[in-house]
KEMIFI-953217 format. One record per residue (C-alpha): x, y, z. Coordinates in steps of 0.001 Angstrom, whole numbers, padded with zeros to 6 digits, always signed. Each point is the difference from the previous one (the first is absolute). Layout:
<recs>
XYZ
...
</recs>
This chain:
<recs>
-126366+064201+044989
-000286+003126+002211
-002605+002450-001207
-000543+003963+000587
-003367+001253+001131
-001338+003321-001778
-001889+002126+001956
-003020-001220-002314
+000529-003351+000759
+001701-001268-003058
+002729-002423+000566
+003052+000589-002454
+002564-003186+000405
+003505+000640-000315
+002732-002302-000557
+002426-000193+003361
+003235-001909-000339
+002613-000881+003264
+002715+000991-002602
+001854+002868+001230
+002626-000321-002473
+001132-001619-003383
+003244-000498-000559
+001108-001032-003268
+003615-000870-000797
+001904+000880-003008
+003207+000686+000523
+001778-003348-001454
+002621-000103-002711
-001571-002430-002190
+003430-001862-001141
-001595-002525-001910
-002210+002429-002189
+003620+001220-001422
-000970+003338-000693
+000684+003527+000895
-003757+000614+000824
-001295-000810+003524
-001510-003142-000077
-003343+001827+001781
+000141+002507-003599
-000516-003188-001997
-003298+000101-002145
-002959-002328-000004
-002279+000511-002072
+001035+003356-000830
+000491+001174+004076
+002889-000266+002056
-000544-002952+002594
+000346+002436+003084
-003268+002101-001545
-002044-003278-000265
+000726-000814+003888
-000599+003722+000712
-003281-000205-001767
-001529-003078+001742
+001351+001571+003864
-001778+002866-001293
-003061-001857+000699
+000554-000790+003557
-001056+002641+002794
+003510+000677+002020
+001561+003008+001839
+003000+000185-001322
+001527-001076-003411
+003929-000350-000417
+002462-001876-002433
+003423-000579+000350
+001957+000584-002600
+004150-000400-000737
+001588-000692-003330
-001642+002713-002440
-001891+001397+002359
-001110+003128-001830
-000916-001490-003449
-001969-002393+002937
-001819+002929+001838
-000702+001906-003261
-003197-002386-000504
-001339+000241+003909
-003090+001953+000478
+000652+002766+002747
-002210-002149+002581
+003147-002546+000113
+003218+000965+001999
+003311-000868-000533
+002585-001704+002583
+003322-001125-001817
+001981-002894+000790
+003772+001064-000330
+001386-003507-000753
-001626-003063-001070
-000065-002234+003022
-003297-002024-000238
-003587+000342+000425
+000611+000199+004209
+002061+003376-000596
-002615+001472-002712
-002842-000325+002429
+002598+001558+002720
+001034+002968-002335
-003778+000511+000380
-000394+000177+003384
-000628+003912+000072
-002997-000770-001158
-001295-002742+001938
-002141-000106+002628
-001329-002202+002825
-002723-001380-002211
+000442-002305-002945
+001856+000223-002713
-001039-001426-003489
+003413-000935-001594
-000413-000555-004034
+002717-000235-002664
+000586+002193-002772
+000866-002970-002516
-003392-001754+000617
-002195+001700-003676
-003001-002631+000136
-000638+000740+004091
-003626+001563-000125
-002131+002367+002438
-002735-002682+000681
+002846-002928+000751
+001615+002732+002671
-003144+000754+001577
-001213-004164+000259
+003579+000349+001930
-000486+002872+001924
-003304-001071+001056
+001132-003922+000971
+002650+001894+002210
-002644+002490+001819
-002304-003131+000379
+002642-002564+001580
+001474+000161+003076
+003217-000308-000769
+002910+003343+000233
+001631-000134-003621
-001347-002184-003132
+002319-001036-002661
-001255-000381-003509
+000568-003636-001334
-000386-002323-002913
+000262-003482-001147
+002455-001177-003105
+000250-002694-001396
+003479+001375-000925
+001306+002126+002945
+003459+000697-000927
+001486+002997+000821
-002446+000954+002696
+000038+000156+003835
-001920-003078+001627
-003259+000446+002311
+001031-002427+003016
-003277-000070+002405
-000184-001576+003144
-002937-001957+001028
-002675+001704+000953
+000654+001956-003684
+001510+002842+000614
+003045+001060-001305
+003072-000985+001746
+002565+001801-002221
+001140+000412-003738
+003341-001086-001345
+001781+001070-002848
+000646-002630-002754
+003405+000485+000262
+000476-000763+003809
-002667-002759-000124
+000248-003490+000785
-001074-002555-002085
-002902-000919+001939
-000893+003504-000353
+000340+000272-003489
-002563-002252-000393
-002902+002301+001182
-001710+001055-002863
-001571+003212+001756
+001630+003457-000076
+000855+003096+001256
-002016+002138-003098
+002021+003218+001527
-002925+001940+001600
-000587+000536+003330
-002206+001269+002650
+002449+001420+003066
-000793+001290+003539
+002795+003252-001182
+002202+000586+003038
+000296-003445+001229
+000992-001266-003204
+002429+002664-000087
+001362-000535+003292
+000725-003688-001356
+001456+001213-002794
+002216+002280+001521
+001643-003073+002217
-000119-002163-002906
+002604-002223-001257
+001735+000109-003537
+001690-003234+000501
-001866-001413-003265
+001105-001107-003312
-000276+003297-001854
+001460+001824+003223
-003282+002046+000197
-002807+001056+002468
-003233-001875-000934
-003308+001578+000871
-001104-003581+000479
+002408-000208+002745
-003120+002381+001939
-002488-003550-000394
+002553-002120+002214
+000561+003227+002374
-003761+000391+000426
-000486-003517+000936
+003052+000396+002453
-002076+002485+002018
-003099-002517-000094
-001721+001988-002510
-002361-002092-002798
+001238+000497-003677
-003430-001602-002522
+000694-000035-003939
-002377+001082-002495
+000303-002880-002972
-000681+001644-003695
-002128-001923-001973
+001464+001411-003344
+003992+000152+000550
+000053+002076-003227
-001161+003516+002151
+003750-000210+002083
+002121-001168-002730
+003151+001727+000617
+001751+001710-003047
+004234-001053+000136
+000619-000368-003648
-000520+000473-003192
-001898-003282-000424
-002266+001248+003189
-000845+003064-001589
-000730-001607-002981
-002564-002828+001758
-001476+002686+001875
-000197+002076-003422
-001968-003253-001219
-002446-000060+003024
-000976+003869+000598
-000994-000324-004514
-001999-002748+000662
-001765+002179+003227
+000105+003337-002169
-001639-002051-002745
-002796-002350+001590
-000762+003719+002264
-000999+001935-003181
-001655-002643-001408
-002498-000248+002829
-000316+003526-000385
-001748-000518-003831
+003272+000209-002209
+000617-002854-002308
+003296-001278-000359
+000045-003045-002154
+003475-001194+000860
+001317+000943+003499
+003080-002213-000204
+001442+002307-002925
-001404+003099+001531
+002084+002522+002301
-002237+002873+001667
+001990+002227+002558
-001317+000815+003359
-000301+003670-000811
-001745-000818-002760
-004038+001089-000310
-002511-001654-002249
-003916+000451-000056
-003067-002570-000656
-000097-001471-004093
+003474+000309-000508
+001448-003221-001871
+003709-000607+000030
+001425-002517-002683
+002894-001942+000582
+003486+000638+000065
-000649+003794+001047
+001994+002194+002505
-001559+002766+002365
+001779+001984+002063
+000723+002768+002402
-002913+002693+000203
-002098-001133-003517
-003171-000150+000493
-002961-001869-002398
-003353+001988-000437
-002926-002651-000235
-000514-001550-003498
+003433-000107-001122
+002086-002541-001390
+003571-000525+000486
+002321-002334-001808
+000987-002911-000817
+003618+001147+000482
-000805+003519+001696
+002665+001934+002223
-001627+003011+001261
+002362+001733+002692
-001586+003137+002127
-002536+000205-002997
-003771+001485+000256
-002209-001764-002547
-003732+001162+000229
-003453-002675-000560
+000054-001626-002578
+003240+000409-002118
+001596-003260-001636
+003977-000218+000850
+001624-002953-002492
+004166-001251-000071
+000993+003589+001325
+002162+001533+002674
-000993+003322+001571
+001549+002136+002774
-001218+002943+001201
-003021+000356-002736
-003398+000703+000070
-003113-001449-001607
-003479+001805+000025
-002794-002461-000273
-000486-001965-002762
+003315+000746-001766
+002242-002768-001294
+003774-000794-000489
+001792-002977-001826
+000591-002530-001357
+003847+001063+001027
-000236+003405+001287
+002675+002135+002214
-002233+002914+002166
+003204+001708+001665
-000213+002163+002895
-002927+002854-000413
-001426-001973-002938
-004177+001265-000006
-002199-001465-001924
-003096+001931-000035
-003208-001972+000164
-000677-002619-003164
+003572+000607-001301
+001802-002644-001594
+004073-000629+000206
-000021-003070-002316
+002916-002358-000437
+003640+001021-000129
-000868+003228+000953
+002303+002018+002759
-001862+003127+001830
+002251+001958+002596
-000906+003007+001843
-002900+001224-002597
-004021-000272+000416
-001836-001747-002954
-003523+001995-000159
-003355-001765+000439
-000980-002658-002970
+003617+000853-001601
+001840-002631-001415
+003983-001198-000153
-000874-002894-001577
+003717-001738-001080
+003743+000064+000226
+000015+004011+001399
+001909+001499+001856
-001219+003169+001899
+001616+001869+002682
-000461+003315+001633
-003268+000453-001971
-003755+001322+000643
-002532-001360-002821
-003353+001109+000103
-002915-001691-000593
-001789-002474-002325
+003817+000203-001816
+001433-002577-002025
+003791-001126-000147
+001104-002027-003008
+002451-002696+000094
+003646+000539+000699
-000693+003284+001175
+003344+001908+002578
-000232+003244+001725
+003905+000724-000161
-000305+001883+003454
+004168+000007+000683
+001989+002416-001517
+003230-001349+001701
+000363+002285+002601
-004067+001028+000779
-003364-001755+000182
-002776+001670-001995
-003646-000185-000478
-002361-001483-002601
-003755+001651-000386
-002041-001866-002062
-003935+000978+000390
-003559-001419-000784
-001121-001899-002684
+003655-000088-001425
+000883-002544-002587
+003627-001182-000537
+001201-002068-003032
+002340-003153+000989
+003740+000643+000607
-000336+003261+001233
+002409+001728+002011
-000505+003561+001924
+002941+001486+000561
-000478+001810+003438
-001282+003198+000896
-002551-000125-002586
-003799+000214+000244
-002729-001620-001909
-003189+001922-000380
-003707-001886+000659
-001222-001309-003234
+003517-000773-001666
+000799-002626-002211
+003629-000638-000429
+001649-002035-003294
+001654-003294+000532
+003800-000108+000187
+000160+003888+000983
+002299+001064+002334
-001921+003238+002037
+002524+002943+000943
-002580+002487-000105
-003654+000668+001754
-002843-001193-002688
-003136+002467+000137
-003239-001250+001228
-001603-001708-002533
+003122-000406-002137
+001807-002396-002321
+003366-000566+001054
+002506-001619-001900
+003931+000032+000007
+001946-002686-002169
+002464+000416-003253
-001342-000563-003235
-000157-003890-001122
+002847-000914-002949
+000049-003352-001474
+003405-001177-001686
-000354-002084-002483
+002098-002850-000164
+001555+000583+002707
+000677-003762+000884
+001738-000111-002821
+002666+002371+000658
+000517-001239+003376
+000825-003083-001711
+002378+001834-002690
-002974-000743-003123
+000069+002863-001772
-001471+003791+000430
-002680+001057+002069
-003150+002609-001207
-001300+002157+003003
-003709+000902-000029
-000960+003338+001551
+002069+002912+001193
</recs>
């Protein structure tokens, strides 16, 4: 590796690639996904497939960036960091034409060509092939692998010296050809105008009727070029995504990578099998994660903490060392050490402040729940600020909809509420309140107050009876 000389002698190495441009195509239709989404807009793992290819090229040193896009081409180029340029592809006609509808931004040096379907494909696998192009001495490199199983893919024919002679599609192979078990993985490393020129006087007289970019191996060796493969030792990093049951295997593979990652990293997960941890998720060292639990998009786990078993935290912020049991949260945050569950719902803008408690059956939306306060069981509280070291009895509802209008529920420090308790919003409860069971609150309670709203008990006597037609019934009380 090149290095550049300071003027005090230091040497400062920096990484030098042949790459002068990726091209990355992701323009196909994706029939056999049977959806309206592009098949590139597909999630693994909680990112589309073309942002996991885009993140490991990302990695590579190259002049130019570009992917071709076609059917949904702006949902497509919505997730493309500015760096990458766009070249569409105005009808579908095979890999050949992508890489052609590209060739505005191709040069005379190579061309990395990657796939937008491929999720598992990883930085360090496209440098090893990078770098086993730049060290051979060979003009293009075609990424291989061996299956057991190779149906459905184009076959690696190679002549004898080892190099490869050409690649044929499945479809137009013979039998003796279907019997090679290595295959065209879908990446290449291209010497840019030549294979274009090939391209360009290419043949569609195929099965599908289409131009094949591996029609440029054949047309290489035509000119008495060399054409070497690079063979993957784990097939898994080029596994193409074509259906649901791909996305779903390669759904199964990035969890196990996401998992056995992290847990290098110092977080315990005791069962990785039942365990689903997007990409975009963040966790820090000491955080355990019980089985059967669910993390996703942007949450991130402070240090300590314990989520699960049966967690779903989606774009969630929990702080060190808060405990997380059966619940689902969205959009909530935890400051360190609070706690939520057995069975809680945190909705969107759900705080809880640090060592608060949202106990079982308990459903928080868009309200903070002060430090050490408590919503211990079966509450409901919603468009509410509580204050500090406050405690919410059982059953308790802030009645925040009016029909028409949301409103707000205050309820302050050191506040005590009696069980089945409903505040009927806008009201505000001063610090140091205590309010009597079964009340329903229209009004603000003082600071320091007893508040209490509820009729008058009556008891009936015999009042079985007379629903049974017995006889006359005495009534106690007013």
């Amino acid at each position: 590796m090149p290095a550049a000389v300071h003027d005090d002698g230091r040497k400062v190495y920096t990484q030098v690639s042949s790459i002068a441009t990726i091209v990355m195509l992701a323009a196909g239709l994706g029939t056999r996904m049977n959806s309206s989404l592009p098949k590139v807009m597909h999630t693994v793992c909680g990112v589309p497939l073309l942002s996991h290819v885009v993140a490991a090229a990302d990695g590579l040193v190259a002049d130019r960036r570009v992917a071709v896009l076609g059917h949904g081409q702006d949902l497509a180029q919505s997730v493309l960091p500015p760096a990458w340029e766009v070249a569409t592809q105005e009808r579908q006609r095979g890999t050949g034409d992508a890489l052609v509808a590209a060739a505005a931004y191709v040069g005379d040096g190579p061309v990395l060509v990657l796939s937008g379907d491929t999720p598992l494909v990883t930085t360090a696998m496209l440098r090893s092939f990078v770098s086993a192009h730049e060290q051979s001495a060979v003009d293009a490199t075609v990424l291989t692998m061996h299956l057991e199983r190779p149906d459905g893919y184009g076959r690696v024919v190679r002549d004898a010296a080892g190099d490869v002679a050409y690649i044929v599609e499945q479809r137009d192979a013979t039998e003796a050809e279907r019997a090679v078990c290595e295959v065209n993985a879908g990446m290449y490393v291209l010497p840019g105008r030549a294979a274009l020129d090939i391209l360009r006087g290419a043949s569609t007289d195929n099965d599908q009727g289409e131009l094949y970019i591996t029609d440029v191996v054949a047309g290489l060796r035509r000119r008495g070029a060399r054409v070497g493969a690079y063979l993957l030792a784990d097939p898994a990093e080029a596994l193409g995504v074509n259906s649901r049951v791909d996305l779903a295997e390669a759904q199964h593979i990035m969890r196990a990578r996401i998992c056995r990652d992290w847990m290098l990293a110092g977080v315990t997960i005791e069962d990785p099998g039942s365990t689903h941890i997007d990409a975009t998720v963040r966790l820090e060292s000491d955080v355990t994660i019980l089985p059967f639990t669910c993390l996703r998009g942007s949450t991130t786990i402070g240090t300590g903490s314990e989520i699960g078993p049966g967690a779903t935290l989606i774009d969630t912020q929990v702080g060190p060392g808060c405990r997380v049991r059966h619940s689902y949260t969205e959009g909530a945050v935890l400051d360190a050490s609070a706690s939520a569950g057995p069975f809680t719902y945190l909705r969107p803008d759900a705080h809880l402040g640090e060592a608060a408690k949202a106990g079982a059956f308990v459903e928080i939306k868009k309200s903070s729940i002060g430090p050490g306060s408590k919503v211990p069981h079966l509450s409901y509280i919603g468009d509410t600020t509580i204050g500090s070291a406050t405690n919410i009895g059982a059953g308790n509802i802030t009645a925040n909809y009016d029909g028409r209008h949301k409103h707000a529920t205050v309820i302050g420090d050191n506040v005590r509420t009696g069980s089945d308790t409903v505040f009927v919003a806008p009201v505000t409860i001063g610090d140091g309140a205590t309010i009597g069971a079964g009340s329903i609150i229209t009004k603000d309670v003082p600071a320091e107050a007893l508040g209490i709203a509820r009729c008058r008990q009556k008891n009936i006597r015999g009042y079985a009876g007379r629903s049974r037609g017995d006889g006359d019934v005495e009534n106690d009380g007013e």
